[in-house]
C-alpha positions in Angstrom: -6.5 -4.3 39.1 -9.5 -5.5 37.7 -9.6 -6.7 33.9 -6.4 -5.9 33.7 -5.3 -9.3 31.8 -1.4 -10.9 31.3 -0.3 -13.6 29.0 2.8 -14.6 29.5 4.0 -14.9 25.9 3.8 -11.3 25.6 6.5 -11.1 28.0 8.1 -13.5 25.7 8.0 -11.7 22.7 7.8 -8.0 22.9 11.0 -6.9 22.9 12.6 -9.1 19.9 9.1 -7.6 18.3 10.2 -4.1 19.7 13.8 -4.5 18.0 12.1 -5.4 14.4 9.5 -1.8 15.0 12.8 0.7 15.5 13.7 -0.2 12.1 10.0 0.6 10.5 8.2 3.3 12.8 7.9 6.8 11.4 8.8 9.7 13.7 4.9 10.4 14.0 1.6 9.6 13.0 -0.8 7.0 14.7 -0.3 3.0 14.2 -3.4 0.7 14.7 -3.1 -2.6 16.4 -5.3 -5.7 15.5 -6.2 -8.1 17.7 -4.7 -6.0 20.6 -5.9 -9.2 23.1 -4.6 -8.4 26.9 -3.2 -4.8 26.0 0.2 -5.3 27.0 2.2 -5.0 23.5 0.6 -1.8 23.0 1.8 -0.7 26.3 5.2 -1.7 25.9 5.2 -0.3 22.0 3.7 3.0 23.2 5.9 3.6 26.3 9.0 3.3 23.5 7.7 5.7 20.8 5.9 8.2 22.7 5.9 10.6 19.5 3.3 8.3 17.9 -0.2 8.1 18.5 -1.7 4.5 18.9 -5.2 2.7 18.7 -5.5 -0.5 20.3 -8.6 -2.7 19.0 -10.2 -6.6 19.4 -13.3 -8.1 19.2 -13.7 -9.7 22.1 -15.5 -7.2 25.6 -12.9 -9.2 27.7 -9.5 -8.1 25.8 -11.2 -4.4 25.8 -11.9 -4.1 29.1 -8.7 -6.2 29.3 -6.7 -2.7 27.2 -8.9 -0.2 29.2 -7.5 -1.1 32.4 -3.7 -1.0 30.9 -4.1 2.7 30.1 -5.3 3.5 33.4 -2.9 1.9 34.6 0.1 3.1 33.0 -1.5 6.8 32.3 0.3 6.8 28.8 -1.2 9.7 27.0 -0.5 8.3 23.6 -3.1 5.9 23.2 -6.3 6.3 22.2 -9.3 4.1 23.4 -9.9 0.6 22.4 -12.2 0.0 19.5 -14.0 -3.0 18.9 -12.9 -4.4 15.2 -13.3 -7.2 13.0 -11.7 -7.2 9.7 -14.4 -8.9 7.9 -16.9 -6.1 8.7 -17.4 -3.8 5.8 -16.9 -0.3 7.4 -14.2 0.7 10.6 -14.1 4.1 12.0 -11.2 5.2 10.6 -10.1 6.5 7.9 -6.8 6.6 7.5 -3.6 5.3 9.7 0.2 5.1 9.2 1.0 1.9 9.9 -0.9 -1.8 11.0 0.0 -4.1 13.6 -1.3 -7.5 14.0 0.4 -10.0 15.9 -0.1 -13.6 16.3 -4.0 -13.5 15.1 -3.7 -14.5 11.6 -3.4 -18.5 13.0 -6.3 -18.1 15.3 -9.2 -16.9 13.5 -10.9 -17.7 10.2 -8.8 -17.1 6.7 -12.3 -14.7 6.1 -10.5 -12.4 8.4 -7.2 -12.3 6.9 -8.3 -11.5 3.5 -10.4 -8.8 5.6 -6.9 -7.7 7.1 -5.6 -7.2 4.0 -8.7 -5.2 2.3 -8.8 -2.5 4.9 -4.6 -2.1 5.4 -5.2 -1.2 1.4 -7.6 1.1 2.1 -6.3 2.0 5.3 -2.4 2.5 4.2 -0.5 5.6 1.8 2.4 4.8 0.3 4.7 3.6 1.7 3.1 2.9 5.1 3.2 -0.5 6.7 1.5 -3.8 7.7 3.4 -5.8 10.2 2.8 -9.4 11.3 4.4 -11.9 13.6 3.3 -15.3 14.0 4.0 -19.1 12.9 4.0 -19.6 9.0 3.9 -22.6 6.5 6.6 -21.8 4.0 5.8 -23.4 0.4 2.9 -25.1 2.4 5.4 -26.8 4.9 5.6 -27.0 8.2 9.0 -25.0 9.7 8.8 -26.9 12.6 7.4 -29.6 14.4 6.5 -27.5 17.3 4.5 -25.7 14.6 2.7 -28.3 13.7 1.5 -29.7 16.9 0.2 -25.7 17.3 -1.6 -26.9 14.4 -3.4 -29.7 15.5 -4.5 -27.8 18.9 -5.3 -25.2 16.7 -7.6 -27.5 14.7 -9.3 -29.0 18.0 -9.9 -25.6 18.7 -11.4 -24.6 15.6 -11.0 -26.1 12.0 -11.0 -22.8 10.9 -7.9 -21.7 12.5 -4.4 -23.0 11.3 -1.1 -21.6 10.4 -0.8 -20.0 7.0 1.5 -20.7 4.0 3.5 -17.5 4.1 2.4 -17.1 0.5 -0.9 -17.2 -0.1 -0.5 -14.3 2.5 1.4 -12.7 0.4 -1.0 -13.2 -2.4 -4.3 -11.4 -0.6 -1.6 -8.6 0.2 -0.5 -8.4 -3.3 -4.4 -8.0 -4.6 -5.1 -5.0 -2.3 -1.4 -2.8 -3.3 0.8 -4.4 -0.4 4.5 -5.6 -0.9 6.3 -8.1 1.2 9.4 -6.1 2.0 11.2 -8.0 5.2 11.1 -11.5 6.0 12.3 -11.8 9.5 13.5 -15.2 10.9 12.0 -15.0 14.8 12.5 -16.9 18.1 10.7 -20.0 18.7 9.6 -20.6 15.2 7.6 -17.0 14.1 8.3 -14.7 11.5 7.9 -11.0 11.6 6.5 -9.9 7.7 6.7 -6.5 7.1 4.3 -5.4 3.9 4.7 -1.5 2.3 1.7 -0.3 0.5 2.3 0.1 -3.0 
């Protein structure tokens, strides 16, 4: 089908991710996903908790038409169209959500747009509601891997403003805006899954 994009580490990664999101899903309410890319987490993640609502979003025209062509695909009811976001923007159209998911974006994009992440899951988020991420971290500004940090350095080519993040200066920016590192989840091939409560 046309637009319809796959990346293979999706397939990778989506169902140790799924097994981590039983644990912290509500029974209802509507969960936004960051950096949605190809559409296919959002796919898998709303085929398994069909009681939630969910609203996929990128920035780039190819990953939306990309998420489009996944819903008509599947015909899952539960997800709403794709919006075009970037967390350093100063307004979104929404208002309020139950729970964030951003997965592996953090590393690839500017640290402008984590501290943007942060700022609207604090305005975004109620009490106890959460912000999840996956993805490669520094821990105490080290490296936990050298796979990791050849990622690095092709991340760097790519951009110098990409890079993985020291897990706590992560934690910081979610500290300023009422958010609380409550799990810190060892995951294959050298991620972590962070799961932050708002305050």
């Amino acid at each position: 089908m046309p637009h319809r994009l796959f990346y293979p580490a999706t397939t990778r990664n989506r169902d140790v991710i799924l097994d981590v999101l039983k644990t912290i899903m509500p029974e209802q309410g509507q969960i936004l996903e960051l950096a949605s890319g190809s559409g296919e987490h959002v796919i898998h993640f709303a085929e398994h908790f069909k009681k939630l609502t969910w609203q996929p979003s990128d920035l780039e025209d190819k990953s939306i038409d990309s998420i489009r062509s996944w819903i008509e695909h599947t015909k899952l009811n539960n997800i709403h169209p794709p919006l075009k976001l970037d967390t350093t923007a100063p307004h979104w159209p929404l208002e309020a959500v139950n729970g964030i998911l951003c997965i592996n974006m953090i590393h690839i994009s500017p640290w402008e747009a984590t501290i943007g992440l942060m700022h609207k899951a604090g305005q975004l988020l109620s009490q106890g509601d959460f912000l999840y991420l996956y993805g490669p971290f520094r821990i105490d500004g080290k490296q936990t891997s050298t796979s990791n940090q050849n990622f690095e350095g092709w991340l760097k080519e790519r951009d110098p403003c990409f890079g993985v993040r020291d897990m706590g200066e992560v934690e910081d920016q979610a500290n300023q805006q009422g958010l609380e590192l409550n799990q810190k989840i060892p995951m294959p091939a050298n991620n972590f899954s962070l799961v932050f409560r708002k305050k």
